[in-house]
N, CA and C atoms as a LAMMPS dump frame, in Angstrom:
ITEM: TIMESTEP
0
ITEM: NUMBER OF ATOMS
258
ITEM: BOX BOUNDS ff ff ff
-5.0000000000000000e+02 5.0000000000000000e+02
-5.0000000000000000e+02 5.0000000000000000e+02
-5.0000000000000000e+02 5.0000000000000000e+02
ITEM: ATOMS id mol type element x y z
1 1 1 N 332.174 30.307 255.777
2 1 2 C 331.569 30.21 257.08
3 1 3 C 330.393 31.187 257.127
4 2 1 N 329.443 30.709 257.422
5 2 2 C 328.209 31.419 257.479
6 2 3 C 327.584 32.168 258.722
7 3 1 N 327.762 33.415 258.963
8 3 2 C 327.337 33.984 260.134
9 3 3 C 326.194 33.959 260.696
10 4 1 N 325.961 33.3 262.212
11 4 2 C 324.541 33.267 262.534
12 4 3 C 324.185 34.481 263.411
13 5 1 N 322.98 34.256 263.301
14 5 2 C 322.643 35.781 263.962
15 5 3 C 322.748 35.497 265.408
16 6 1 N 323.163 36.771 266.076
17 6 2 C 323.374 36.954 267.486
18 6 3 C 325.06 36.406 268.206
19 7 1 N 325.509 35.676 266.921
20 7 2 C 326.975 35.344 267.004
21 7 3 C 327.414 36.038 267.965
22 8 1 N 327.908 37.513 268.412
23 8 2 C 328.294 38.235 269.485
24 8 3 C 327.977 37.487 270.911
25 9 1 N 326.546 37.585 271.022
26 9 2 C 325.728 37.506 272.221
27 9 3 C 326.232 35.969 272.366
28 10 1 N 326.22 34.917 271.92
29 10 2 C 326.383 33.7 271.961
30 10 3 C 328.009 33.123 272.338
31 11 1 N 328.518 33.851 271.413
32 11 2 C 329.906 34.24 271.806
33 11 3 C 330.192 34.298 273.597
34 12 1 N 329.523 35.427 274.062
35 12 2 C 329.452 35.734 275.318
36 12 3 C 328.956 34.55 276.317
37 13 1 N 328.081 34.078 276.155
38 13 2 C 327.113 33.185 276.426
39 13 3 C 328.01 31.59 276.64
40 14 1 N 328.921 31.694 275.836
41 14 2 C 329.767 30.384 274.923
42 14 3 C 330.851 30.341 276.598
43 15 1 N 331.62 31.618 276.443
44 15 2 C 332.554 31.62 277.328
45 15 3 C 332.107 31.615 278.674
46 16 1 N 331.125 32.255 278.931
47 16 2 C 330.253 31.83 280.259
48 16 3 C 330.446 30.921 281.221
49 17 1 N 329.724 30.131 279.908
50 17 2 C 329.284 28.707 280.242
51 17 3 C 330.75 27.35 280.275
52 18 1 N 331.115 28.326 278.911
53 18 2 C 332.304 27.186 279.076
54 18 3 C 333.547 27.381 280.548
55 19 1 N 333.292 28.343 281.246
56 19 2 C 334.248 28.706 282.14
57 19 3 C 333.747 27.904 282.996
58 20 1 N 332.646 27.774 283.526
59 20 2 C 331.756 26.592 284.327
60 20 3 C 332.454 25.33 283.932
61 21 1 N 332.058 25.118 282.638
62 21 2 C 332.116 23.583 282.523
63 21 3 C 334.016 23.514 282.92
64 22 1 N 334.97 24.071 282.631
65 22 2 C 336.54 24.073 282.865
66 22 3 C 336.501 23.97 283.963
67 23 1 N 336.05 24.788 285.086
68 23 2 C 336.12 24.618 286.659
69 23 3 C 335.723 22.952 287.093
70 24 1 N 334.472 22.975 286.561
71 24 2 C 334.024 21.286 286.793
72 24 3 C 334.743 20.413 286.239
73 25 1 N 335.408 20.566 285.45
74 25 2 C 336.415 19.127 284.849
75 25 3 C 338.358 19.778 285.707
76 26 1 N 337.99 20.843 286.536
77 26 2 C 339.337 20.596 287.194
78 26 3 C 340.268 21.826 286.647
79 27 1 N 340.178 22.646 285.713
80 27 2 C 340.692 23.744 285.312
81 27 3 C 340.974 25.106 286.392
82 28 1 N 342.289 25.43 286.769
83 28 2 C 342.167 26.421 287.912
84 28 3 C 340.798 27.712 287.726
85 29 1 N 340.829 27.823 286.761
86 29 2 C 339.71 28.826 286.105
87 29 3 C 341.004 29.977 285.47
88 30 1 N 339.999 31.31 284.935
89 30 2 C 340.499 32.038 283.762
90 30 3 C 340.634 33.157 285.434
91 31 1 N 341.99 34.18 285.365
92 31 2 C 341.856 35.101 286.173
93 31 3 C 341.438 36.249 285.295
94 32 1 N 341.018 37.641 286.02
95 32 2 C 341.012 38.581 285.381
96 32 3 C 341.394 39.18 284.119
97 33 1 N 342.685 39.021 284.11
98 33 2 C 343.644 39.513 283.562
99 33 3 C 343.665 38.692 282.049
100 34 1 N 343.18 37.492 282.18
101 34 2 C 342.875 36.685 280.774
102 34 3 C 342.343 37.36 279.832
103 35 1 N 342.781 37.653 278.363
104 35 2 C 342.29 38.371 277.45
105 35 3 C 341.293 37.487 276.965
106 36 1 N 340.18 37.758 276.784
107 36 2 C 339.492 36.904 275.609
108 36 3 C 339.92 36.197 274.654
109 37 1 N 341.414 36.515 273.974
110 37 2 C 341.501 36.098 272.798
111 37 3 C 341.723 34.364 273.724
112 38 1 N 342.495 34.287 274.566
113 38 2 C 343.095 33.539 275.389
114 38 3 C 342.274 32.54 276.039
115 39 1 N 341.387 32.988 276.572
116 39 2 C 339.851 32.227 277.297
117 39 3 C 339.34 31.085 275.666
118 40 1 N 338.527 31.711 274.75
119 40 2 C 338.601 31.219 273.663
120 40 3 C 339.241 29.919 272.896
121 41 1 N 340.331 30.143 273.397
122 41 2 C 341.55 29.399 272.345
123 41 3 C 341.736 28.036 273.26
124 42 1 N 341.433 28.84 274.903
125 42 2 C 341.614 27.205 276.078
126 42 3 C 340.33 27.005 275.89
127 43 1 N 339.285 27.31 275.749
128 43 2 C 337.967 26.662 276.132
129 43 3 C 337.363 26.095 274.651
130 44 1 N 337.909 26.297 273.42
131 44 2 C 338.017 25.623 272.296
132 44 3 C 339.023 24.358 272.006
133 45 1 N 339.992 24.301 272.828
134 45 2 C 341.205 23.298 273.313
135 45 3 C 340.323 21.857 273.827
136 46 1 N 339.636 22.513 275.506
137 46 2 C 339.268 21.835 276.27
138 46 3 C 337.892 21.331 275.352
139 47 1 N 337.157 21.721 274.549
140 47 2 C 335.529 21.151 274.313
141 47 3 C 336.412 19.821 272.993
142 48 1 N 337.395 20.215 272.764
143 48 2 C 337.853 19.718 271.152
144 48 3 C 338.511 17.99 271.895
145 49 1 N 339.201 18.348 273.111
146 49 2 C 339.825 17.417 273.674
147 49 3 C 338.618 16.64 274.163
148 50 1 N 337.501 17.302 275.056
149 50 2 C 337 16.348 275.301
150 50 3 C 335.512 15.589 274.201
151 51 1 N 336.05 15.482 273.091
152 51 2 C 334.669 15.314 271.989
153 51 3 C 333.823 16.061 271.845
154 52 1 N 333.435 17.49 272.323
155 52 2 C 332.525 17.93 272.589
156 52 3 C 331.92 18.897 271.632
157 53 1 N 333.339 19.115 270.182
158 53 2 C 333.021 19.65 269.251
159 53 3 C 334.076 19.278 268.299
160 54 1 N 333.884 18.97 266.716
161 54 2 C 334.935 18.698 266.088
162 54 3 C 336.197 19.663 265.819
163 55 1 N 336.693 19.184 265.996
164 55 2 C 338.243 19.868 265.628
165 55 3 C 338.363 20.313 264.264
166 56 1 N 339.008 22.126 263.946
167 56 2 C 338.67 22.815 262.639
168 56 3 C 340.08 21.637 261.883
169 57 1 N 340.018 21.751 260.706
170 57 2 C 341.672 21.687 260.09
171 57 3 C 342.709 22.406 260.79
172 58 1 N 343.614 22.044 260.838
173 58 2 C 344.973 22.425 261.173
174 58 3 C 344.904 24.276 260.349
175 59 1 N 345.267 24.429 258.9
176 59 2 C 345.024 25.271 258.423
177 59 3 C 343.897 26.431 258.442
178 60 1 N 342.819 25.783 259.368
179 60 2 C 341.798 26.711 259.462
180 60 3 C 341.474 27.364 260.675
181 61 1 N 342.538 26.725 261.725
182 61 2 C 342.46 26.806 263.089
183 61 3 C 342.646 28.655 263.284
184 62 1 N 341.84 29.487 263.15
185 62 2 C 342.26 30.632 263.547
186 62 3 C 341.01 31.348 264.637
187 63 1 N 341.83 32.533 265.128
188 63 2 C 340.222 32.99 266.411
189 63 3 C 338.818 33.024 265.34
190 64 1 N 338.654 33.554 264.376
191 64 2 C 337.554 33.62 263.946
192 64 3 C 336.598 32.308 263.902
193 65 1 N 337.469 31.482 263.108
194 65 2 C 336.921 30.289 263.139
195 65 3 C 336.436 29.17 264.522
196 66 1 N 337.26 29.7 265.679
197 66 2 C 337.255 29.067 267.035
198 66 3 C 335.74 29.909 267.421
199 67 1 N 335.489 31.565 267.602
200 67 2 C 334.697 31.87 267.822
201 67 3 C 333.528 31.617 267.674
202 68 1 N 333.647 31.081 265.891
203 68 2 C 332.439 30.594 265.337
204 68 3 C 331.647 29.141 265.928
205 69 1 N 332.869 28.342 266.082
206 69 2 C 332.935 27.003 266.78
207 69 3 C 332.39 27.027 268.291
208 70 1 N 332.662 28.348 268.622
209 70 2 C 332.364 28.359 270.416
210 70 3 C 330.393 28.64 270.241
211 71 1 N 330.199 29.547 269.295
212 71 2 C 329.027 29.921 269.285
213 71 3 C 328.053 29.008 268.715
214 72 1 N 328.44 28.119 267.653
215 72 2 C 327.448 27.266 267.114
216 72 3 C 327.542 26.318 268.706
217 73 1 N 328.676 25.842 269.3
218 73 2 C 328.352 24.668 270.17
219 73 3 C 327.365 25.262 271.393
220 74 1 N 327.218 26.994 271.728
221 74 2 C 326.534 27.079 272.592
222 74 3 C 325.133 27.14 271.698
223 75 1 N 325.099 27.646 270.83
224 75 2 C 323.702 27.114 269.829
225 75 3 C 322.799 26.129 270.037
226 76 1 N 323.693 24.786 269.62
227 76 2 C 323.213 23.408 270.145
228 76 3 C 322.604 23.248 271.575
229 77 1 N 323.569 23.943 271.989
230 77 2 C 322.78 23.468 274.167
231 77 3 C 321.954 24.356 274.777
232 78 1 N 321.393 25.19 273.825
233 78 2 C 320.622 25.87 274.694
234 78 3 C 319.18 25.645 273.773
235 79 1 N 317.602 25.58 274.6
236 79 2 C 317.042 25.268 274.621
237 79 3 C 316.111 26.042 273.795
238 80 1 N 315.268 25.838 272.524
239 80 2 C 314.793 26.424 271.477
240 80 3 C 314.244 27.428 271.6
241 81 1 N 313.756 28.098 272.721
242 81 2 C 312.91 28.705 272.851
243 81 3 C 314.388 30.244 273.792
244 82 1 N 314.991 29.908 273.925
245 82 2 C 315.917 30.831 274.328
246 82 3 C 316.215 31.884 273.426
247 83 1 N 315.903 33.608 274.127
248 83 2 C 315.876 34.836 273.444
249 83 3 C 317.206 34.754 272.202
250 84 1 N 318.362 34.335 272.59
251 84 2 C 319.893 34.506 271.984
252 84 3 C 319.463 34.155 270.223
253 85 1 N 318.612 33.034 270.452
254 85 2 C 317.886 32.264 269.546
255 85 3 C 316.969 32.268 268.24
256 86 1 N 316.447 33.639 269.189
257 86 2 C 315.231 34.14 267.893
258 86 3 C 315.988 35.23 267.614
């Protein structure tokens, strides 16, 4: 797996956004108290269920690899010219 730059920031960016999109498809939302590892693992659940990113292998399914998955898909949707980017 190949690390892209700003991975962290995108990361951040990833869960953001994906907490938005969960509220809009009906998700009570994440409370406080939700650890990251946790937010992650549902909002990699929810993009996988709804087509929105391929599903890792069974065997490869771990946080690192989900993280990576959260950050390339916010990669894709944000618009070329966005700081996270360069």
């Amino acid at each position: 797996m190949k690390k892209i730059k700003n991975e962290t920031a995108l990361l951040k960016k990833a869960i953001e956004i994906g907490e938005k999109y969960a509220k809009n498809r009906g998700y009570k939302g994440f409370s406080a108290t939700d650890a990251s590892k946790e937010k992650i693992e549902a909002l990699y659940r929810l993009l996988v269920n709804d087509k929105l990113i391929h599903p890792l292998p069974a065997d490869k399914e771990d946080l690192l690899s989900m993280k990576h998955k959260l950050a390339l898909w916010i990669a894709k949707q944000l618009p070329e010219d966005h700081p996270l980017l360069k």
